[in-house]
N, C-alpha and C positions, 0 to 999 in steps of 0.2 A: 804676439802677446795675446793671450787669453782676457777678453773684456769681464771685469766683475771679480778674477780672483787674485787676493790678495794675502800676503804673508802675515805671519803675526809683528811684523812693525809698521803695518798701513802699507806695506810698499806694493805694487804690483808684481805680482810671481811669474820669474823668468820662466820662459820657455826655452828647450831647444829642440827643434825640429828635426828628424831624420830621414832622409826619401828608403834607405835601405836600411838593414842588421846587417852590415857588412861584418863578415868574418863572426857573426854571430855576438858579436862585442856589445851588446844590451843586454846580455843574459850573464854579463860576468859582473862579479862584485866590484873591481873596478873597471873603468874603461876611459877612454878618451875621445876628444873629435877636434878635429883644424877647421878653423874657419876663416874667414876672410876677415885684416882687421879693421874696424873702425871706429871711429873717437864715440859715435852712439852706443857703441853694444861695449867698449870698456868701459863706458859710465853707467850704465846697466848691472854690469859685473859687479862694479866695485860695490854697488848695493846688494849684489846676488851671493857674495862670495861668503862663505860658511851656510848659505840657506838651501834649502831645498826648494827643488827647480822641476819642473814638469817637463819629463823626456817624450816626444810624440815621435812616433812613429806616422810615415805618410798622413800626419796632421791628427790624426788620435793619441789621445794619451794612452802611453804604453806603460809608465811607472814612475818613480819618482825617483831621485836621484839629489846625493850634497854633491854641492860646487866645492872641490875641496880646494883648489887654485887654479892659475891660471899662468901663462907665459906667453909675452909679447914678444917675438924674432920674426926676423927673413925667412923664409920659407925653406932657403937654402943650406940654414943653420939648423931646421928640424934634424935631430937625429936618425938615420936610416931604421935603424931596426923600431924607432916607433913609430914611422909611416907604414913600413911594414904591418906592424901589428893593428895600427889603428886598419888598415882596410882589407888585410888577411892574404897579402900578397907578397911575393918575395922579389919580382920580377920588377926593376926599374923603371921600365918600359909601361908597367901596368900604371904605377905612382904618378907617372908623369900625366901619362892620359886622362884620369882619373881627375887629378887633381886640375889639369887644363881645361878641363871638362867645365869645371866652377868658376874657371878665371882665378886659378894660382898656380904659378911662375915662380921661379926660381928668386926674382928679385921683390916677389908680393908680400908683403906684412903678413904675416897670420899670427892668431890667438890660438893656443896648445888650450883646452878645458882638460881639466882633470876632474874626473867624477866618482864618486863613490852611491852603488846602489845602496837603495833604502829597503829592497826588499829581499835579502841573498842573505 
């Protein structure tokens, strides 16, 4: 969370961080990202959700982006062809690494963000 910036209902303006542009998916009008879930970052959400949200790139902001929803499942329940796309791989083998990589497993909670750029 960025110290000092705030949305226009007082709330503090969500961030989400990205170590890569995998599969170049920051540069598309919509795009998505999985994350790991937890009770703090859905109560976060539920203030975030319709508002614009500062996407950072390896910790700089790279652009702005609406929270347009969001989905709470098992990791196991993500759909394949949207893990695919969210990380630009067709390969199982890559998914799983990738994502074990972060500490998500098959039986891990994740939150699905759905995003729409603000500047495309």
């Amino acid at each position: 969370m960025q110290r000092g910036i705030y949305n226009k209902m007082g709330l503090m303006k969500y961030e989400i961080n990205f170590s890569e542009n995998w599969n170049d998916k920051l540069n598309n009008k919509l795009f998505t990202t999985i994350r790991r879930y937890t009770r703090f970052r859905i109560k976060k959400l539920s203030d975030a959700k319709g508002e614009i949200v500062d996407i950072l790139l390896d910790g700089k902001k790279y652009k702005e982006a609406i929270l347009v929803g969001f989905d709470v499942l098992p990791f196991s329940e993500v759909p394949l062809g949207l893990l695919r796309l969210d990380i630009g791989s067709y390969d199982r083998k890559d998914i799983e690494i990738l994502f074990g990589g972060i500490g998500i497993y098959s039986d891990t909670d994740v939150i699905v963000f759905y995003l729409r750029s603000c500047d495309n």
